[in-house]
C-alpha positions in Angstrom: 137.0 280.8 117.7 140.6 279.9 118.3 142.9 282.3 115.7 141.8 284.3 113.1 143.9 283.5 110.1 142.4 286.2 108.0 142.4 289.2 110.7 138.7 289.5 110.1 135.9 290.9 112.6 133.3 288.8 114.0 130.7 290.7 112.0 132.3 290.4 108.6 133.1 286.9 109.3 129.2 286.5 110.2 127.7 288.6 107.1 130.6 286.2 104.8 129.3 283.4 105.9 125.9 284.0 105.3 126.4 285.2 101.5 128.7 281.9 100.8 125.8 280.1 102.6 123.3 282.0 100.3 125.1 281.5 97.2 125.9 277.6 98.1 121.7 277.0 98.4 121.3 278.5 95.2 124.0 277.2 93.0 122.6 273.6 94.3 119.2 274.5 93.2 120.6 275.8 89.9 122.5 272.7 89.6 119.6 269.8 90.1 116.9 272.3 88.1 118.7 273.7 85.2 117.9 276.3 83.1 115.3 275.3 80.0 114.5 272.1 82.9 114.8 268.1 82.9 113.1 266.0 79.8 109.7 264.7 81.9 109.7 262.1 79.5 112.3 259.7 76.6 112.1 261.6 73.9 112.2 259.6 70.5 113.6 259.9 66.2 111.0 259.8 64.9 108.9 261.7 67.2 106.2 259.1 66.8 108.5 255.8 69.0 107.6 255.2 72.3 110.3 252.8 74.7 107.6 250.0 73.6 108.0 250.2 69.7 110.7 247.4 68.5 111.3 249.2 65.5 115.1 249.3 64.7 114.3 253.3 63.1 113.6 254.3 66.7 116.1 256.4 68.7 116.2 257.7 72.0 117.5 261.0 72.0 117.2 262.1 75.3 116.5 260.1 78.4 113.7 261.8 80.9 115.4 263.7 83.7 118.5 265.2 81.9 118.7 268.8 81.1 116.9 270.3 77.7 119.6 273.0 77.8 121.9 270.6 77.0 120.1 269.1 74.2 119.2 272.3 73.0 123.1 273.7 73.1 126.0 271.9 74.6 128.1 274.8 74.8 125.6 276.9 76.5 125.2 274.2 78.9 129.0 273.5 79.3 129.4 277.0 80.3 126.6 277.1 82.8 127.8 274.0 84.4 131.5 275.4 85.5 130.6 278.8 85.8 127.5 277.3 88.9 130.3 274.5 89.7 132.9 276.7 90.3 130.4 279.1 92.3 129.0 276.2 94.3 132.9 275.0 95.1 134.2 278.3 95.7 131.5 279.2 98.9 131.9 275.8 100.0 135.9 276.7 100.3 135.1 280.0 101.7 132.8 278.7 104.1 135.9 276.0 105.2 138.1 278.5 105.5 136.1 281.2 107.3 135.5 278.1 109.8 139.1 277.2 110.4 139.4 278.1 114.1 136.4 276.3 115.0 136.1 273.4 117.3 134.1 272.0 114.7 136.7 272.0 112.0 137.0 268.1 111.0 132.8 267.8 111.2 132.7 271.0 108.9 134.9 269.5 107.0 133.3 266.4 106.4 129.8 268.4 105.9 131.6 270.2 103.4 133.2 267.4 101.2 130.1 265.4 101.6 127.8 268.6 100.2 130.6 268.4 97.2 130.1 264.9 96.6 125.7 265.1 96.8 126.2 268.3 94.4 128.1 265.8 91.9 125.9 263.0 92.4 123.2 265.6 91.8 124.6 267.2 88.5 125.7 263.6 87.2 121.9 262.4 87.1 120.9 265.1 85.7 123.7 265.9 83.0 124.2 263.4 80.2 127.0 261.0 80.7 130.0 262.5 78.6 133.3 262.2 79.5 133.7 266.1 78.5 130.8 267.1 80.7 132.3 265.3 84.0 135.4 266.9 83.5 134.1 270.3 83.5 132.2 269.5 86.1 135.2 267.6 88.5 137.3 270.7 87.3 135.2 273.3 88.3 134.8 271.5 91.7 138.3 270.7 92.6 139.3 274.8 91.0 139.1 276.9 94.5 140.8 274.2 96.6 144.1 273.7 94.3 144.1 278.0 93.7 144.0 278.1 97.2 146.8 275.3 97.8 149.1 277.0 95.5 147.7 280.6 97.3 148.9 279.1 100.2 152.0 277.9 99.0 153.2 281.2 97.5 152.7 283.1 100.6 155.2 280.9 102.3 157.5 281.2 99.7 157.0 284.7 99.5 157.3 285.1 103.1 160.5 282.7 103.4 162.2 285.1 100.5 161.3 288.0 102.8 163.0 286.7 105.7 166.0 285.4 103.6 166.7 289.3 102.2 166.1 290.9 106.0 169.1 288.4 106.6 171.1 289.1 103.5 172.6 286.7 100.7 173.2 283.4 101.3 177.3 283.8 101.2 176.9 286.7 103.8 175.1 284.9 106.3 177.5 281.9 105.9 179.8 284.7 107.1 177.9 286.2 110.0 177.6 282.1 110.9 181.7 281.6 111.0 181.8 284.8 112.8 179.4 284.2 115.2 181.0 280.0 115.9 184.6 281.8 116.2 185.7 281.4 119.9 186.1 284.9 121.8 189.9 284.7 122.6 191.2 285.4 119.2 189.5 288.2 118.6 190.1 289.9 121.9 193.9 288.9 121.1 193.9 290.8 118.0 192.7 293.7 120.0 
């Protein structure tokens, strides 16, 4: 690998990218086959409809395929959603970043957004379609890459501040700059 942004050794790079890769696998697993499972089947009020009766009494109240958890408690399930989301997108970030001085970088990348996008399109089939339950789950995704954009951002800022104090005050090195541009013959004349 090229330069090691994170002055890691080989071996801890190794062992963190096997527990990121670990915890990826299973938040994915967690994600398609959710606690409490899928419906197998519609499930009908009153229990006694079937997607063949034409009875205006009937309604679906859960579609096979979507999670019982969330049928059984919404909060429970919102919770578990962004708490495996935000797992799931925070290994995926770590693996990226542990992988930046690859050769491979814009094909890990790519593996890596495209995992993102087949864990949404996993969790969107089997979530119910709710505009609150896709934004906890686009939230929890997109969460590790903006803290580590703005992570990234302080650091420079924090590290520009630093090298702005070694130097002094703004007015001061305006003077050290007029000093410096002054031509050498007056000030050996006022010797």
């Amino acid at each position: 690998m090229a330069t090691d942004p994170f002055n890691i050794t080989s071996e801890a790079r190794n062992t963190l990218l096997v527990v990121t890769t670990l915890i990826v696998a299973v938040t994915f697993q967690a994600a398609i086959n959710p606690p409490a499972g899928v419906w197998q089947d519609d499930k009908y009020s009153p229990a006694n409809c079937t997607a063949d009766t034409t009875d205006n009494n009937c309604t679906r109240i859960a579609r096979a395929g979507t999670s019982v958890l969330h049928h059984q408690s919404k909060l429970r399930y919102g919770i578990f959603i962004f708490v495996n989301s935000l797992a799931f997108s925070a290994a995926t970030c770590t693996i990226y970043f542990l992988l930046l001085g690859s050769p491979f970088r814009t094909e890990t990348l790519i593996s890596i957004y495209c995992m993102n996008g087949a864990y949404i399109a996993s969790v969107g089939a089997v979530q119910p379609q709710t505009k609150k339950t896709w934004a906890i789950l686009i939230g929890a995704i997109l969460a590790p890459y903006i803290f580590r954009v703005f992570a990234s951002i302080r650091k420079r800022h924090k590290l520009a501040r630093e090298q702005d104090v070694s130097q002094g005050p703004p007015v001061f090195q305006l003077a050290i700059s007029i000093e410096n541009r002054r031509p050498r013959t007056i000030q050996n004349q006022k010797n």
